[in-house]
C-alpha positions as CSV (number, residue, x, y, z in Angstrom):
1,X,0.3,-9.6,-6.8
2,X,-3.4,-8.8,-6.0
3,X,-3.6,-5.9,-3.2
4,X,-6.8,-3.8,-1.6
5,X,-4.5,-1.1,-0.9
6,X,-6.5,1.2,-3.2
7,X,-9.8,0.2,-0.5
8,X,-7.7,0.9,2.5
9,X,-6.4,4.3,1.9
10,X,-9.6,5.4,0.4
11,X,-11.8,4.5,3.3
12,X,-9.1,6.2,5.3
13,X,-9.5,9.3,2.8
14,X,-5.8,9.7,2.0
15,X,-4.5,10.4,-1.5
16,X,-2.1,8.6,-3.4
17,X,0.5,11.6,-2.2
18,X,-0.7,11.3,1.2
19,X,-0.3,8.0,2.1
20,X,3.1,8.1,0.1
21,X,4.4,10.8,2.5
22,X,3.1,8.5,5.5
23,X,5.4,5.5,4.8
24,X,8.1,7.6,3.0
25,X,7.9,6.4,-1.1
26,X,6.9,8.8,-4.0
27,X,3.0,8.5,-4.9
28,X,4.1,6.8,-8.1
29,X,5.1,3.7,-5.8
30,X,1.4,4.2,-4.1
31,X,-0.3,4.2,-7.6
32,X,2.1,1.3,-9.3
33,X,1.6,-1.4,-6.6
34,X,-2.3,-0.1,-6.4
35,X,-2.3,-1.2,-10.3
36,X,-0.7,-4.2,-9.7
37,X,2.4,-3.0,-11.6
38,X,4.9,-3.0,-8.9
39,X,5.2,-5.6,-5.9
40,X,6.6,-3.4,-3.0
41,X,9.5,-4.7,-0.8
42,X,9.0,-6.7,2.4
43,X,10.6,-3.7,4.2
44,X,7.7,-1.4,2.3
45,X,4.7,-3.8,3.0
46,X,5.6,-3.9,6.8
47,X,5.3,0.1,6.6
48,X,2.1,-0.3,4.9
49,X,0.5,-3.1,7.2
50,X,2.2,-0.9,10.1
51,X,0.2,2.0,8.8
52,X,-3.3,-0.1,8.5
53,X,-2.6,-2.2,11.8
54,X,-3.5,-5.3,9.8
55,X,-1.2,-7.9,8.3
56,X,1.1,-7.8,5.1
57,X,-1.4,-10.7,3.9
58,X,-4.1,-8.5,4.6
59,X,-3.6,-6.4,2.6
60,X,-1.5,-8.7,-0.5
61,X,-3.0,-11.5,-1.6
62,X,0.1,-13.8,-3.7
63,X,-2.6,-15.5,-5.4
């Protein structure tokens, strides 16, 4: 699944580690669903969206 989390978090300046601590996963998760590696459970992507005030969808795009 495509994502601009990678954009988000760095125009927010947080690290792989510190948005990880934010929404409670490890910064592996972070880095695997930036890479497209690992699509994030809809309990996760609510946390993130929560976190960026946006949308799940705007953030993941299911192609």
């Amino acid at each position: 699944m495509k994502n601009d989390l990678r954009d988000r978090r760095e125009e927010h300046d947080l690290s792989q580690a510190d948005l990880a601590a934010e929404v409670d996963v490890t910064r592996q998760t972070i880095n695997s669903i930036e890479r497209g590696r690992y699509d994030p459970s809809l309990e996760l992507a609510f946390e993130l969206a929560a976190y960026f005030e946006c949308r799940i969808e705007d953030i993941f795009d299911p192609e």
